[in-house]
Chimera marker file (.cmm) of the C-alpha trace (Angstrom):
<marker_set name="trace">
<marker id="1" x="3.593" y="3.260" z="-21.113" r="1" g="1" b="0" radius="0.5"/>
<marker id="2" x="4.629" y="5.612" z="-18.101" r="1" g="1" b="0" radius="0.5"/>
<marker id="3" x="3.150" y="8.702" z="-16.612" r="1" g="1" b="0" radius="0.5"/>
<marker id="4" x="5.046" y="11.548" z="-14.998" r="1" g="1" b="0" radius="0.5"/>
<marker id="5" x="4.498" y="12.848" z="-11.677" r="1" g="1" b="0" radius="0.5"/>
<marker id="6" x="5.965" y="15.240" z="-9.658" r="1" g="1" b="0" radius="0.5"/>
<marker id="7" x="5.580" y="15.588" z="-5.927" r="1" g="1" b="0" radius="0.5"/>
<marker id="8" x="6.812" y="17.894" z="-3.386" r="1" g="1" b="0" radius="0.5"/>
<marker id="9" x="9.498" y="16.719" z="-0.605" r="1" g="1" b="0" radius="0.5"/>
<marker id="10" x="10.439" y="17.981" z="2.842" r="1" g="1" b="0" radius="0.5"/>
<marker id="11" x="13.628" y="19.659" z="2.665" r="1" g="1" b="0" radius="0.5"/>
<marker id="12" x="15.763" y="17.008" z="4.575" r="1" g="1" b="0" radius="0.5"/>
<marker id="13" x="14.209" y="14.181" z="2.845" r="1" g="1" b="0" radius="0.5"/>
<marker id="14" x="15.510" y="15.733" z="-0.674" r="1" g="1" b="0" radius="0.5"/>
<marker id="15" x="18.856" y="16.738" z="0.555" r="1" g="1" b="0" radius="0.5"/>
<marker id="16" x="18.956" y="13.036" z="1.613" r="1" g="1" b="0" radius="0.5"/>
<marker id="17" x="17.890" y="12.223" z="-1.491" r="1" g="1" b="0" radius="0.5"/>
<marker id="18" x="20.113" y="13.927" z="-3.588" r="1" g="1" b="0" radius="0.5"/>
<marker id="19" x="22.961" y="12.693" z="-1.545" r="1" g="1" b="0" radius="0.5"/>
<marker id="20" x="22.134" y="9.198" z="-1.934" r="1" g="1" b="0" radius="0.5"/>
<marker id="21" x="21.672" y="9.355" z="-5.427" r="1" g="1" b="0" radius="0.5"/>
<marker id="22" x="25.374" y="11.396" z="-5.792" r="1" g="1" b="0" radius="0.5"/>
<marker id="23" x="26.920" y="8.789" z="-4.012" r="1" g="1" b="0" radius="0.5"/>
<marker id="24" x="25.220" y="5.891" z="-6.184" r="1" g="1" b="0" radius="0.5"/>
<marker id="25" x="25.325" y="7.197" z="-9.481" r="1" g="1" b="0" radius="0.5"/>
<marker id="26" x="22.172" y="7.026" z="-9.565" r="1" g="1" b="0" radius="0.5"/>
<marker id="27" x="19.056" y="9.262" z="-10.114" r="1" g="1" b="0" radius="0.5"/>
<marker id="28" x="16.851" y="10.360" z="-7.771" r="1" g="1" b="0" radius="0.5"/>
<marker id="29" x="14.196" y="9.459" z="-10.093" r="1" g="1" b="0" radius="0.5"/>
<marker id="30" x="15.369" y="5.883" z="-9.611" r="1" g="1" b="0" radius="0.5"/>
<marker id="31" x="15.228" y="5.767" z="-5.888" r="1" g="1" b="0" radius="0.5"/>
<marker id="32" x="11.248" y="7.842" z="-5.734" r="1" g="1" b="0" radius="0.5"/>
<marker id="33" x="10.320" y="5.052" z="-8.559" r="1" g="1" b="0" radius="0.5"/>
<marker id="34" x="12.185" y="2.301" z="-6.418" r="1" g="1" b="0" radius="0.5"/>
<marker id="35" x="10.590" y="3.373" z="-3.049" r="1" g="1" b="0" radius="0.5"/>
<marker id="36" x="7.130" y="3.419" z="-4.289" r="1" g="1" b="0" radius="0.5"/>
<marker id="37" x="7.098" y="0.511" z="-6.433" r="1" g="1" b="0" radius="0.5"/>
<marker id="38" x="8.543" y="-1.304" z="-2.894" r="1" g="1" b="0" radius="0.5"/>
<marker id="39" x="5.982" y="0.249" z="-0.799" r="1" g="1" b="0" radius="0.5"/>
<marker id="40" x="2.936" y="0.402" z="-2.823" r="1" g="1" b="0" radius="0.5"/>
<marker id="41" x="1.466" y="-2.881" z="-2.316" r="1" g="1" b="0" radius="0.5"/>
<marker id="42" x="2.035" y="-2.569" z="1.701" r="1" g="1" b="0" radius="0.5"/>
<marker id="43" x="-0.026" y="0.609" z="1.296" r="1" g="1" b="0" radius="0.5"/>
<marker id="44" x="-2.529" y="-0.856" z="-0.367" r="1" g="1" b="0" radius="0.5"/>
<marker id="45" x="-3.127" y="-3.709" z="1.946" r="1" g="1" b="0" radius="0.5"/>
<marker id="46" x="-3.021" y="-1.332" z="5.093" r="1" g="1" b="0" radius="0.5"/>
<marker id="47" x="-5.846" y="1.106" z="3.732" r="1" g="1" b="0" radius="0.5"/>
<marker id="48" x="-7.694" y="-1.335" z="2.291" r="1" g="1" b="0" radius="0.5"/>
<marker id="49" x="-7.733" y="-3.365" z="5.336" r="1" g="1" b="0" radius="0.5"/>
<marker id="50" x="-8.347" y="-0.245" z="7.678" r="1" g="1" b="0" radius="0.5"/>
<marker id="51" x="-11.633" y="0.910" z="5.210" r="1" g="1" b="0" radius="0.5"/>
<marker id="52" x="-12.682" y="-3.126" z="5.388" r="1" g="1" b="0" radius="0.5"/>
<marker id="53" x="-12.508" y="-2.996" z="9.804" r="1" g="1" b="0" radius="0.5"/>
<marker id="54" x="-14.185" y="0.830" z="9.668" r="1" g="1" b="0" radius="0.5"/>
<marker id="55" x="-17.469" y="-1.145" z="7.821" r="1" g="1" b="0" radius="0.5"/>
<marker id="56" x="-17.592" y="-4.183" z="9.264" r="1" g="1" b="0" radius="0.5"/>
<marker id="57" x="-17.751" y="-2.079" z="12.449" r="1" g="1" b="0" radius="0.5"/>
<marker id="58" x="-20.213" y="0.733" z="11.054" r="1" g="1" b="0" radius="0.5"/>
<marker id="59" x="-22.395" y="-2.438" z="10.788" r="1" g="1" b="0" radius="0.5"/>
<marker id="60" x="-22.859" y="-2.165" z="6.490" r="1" g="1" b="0" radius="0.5"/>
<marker id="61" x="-21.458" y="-5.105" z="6.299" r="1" g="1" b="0" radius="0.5"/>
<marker id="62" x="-21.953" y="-8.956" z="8.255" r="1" g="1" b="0" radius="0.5"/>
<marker id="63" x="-19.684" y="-11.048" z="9.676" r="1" g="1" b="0" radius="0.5"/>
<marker id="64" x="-19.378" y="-14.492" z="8.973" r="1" g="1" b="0" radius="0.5"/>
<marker id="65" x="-18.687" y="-17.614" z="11.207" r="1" g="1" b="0" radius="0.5"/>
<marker id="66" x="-16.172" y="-20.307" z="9.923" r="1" g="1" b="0" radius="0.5"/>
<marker id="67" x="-19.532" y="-23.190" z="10.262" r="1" g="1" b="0" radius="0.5"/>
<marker id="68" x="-21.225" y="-20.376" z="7.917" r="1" g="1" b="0" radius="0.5"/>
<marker id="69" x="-19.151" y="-20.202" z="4.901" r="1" g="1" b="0" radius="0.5"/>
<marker id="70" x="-18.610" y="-24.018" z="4.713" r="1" g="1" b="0" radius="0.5"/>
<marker id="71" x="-22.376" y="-24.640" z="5.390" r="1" g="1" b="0" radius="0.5"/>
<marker id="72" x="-23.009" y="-21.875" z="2.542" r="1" g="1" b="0" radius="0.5"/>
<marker id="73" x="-20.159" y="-23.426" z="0.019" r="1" g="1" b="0" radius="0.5"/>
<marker id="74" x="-20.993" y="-26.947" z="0.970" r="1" g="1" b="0" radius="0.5"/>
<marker id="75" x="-17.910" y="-27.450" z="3.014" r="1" g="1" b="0" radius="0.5"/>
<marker id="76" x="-19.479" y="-29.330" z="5.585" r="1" g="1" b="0" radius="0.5"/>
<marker id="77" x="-18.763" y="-32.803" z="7.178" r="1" g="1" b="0" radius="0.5"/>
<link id1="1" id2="2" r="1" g="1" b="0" radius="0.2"/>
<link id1="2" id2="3" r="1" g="1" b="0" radius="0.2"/>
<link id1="3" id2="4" r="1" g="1" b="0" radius="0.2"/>
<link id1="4" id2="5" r="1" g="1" b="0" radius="0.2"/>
<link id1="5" id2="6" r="1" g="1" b="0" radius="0.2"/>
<link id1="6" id2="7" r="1" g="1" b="0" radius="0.2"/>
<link id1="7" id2="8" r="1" g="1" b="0" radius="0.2"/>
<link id1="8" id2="9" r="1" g="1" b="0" radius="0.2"/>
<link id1="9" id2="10" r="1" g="1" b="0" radius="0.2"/>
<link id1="10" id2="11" r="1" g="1" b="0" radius="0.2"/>
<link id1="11" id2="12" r="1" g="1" b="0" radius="0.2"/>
<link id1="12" id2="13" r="1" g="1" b="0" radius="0.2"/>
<link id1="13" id2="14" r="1" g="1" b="0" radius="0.2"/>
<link id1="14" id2="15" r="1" g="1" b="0" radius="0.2"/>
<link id1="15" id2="16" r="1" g="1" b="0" radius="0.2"/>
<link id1="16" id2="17" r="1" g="1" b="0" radius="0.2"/>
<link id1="17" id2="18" r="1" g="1" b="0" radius="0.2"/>
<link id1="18" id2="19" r="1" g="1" b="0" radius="0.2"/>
<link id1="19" id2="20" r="1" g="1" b="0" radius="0.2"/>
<link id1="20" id2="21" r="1" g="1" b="0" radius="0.2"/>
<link id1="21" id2="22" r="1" g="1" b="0" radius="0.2"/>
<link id1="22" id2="23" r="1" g="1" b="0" radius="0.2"/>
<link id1="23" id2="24" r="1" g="1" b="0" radius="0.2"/>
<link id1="24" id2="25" r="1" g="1" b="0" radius="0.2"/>
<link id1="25" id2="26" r="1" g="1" b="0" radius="0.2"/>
<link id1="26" id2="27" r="1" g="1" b="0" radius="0.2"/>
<link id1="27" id2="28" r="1" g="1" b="0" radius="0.2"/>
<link id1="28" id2="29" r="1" g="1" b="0" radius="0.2"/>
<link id1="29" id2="30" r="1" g="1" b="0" radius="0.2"/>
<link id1="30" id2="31" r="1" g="1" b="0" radius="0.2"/>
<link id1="31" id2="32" r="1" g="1" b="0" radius="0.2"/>
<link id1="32" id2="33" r="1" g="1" b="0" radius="0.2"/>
<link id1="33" id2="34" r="1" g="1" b="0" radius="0.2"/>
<link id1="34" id2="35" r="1" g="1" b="0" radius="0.2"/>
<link id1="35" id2="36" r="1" g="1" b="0" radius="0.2"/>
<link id1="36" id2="37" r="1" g="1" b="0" radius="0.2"/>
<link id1="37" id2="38" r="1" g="1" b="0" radius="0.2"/>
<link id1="38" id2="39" r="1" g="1" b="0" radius="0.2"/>
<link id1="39" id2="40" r="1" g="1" b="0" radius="0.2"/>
<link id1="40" id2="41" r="1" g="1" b="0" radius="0.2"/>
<link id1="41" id2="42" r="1" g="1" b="0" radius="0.2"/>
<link id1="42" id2="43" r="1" g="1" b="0" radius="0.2"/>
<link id1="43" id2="44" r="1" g="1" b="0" radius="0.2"/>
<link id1="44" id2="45" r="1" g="1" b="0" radius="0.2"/>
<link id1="45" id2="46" r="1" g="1" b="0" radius="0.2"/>
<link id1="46" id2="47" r="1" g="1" b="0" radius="0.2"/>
<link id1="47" id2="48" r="1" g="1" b="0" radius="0.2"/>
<link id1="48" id2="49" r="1" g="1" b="0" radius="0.2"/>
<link id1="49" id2="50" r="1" g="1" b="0" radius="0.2"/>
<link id1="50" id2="51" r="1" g="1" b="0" radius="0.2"/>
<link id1="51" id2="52" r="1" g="1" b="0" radius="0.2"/>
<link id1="52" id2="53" r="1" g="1" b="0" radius="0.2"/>
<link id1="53" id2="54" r="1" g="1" b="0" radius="0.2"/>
<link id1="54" id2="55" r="1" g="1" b="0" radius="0.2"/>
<link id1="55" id2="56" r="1" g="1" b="0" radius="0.2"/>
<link id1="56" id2="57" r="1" g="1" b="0" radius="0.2"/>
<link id1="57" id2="58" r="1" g="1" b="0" radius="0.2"/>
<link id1="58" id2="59" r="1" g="1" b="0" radius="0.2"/>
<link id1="59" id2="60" r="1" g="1" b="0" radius="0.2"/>
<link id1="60" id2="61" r="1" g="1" b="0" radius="0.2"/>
<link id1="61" id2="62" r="1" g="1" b="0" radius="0.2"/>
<link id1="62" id2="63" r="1" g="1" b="0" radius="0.2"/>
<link id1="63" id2="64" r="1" g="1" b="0" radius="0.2"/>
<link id1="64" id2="65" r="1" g="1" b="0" radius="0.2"/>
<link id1="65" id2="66" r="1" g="1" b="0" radius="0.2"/>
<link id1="66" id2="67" r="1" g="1" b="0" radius="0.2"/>
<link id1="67" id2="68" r="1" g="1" b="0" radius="0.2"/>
<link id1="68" id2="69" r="1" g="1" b="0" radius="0.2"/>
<link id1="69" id2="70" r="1" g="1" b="0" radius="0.2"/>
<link id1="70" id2="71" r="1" g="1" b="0" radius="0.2"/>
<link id1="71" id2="72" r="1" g="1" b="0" radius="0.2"/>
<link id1="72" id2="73" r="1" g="1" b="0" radius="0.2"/>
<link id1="73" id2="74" r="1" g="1" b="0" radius="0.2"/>
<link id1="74" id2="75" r="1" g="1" b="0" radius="0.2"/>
<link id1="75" id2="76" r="1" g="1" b="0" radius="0.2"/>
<link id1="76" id2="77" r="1" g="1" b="0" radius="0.2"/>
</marker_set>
């Protein structure tokens, strides 16, 4: 199942838009769909990441030493 969503463009970027899908008989539909399925995943990782640092350094949340972990799993030598 899909959803629809609609979302509002700078005027250059949809002229550019437009274009591309004119000259690539293809819809502009395609290429929004296209650029966020391509991109979504990179966002993800980037926020995700930056909220991770931002609490680590807030001090919520410890850090770990390499020696800790295997010590704690049972990694050891």
């Amino acid at each position: 199942m899909s959803k629809q969503a609609a979302i509002r463009l700078e005027d250059d970027i949809y002229t550019r838009l437009q274009a591309l899908a004119s000259k690539t008989g293809r819809t502009a539909t395609f290429y929004m769909r296209e650029a966020i399925e391509t991109h979504l995943e990179e966002l993800e990782d980037t926020y995700l990441a930056e909220q991770t640092i931002k609490q680590v350094n807030s001090g919520k949340h410890r850090t770990y030493s390499l020696n800790e972990v295997e010590r704690e799993l049972g990694l050891e030598n």
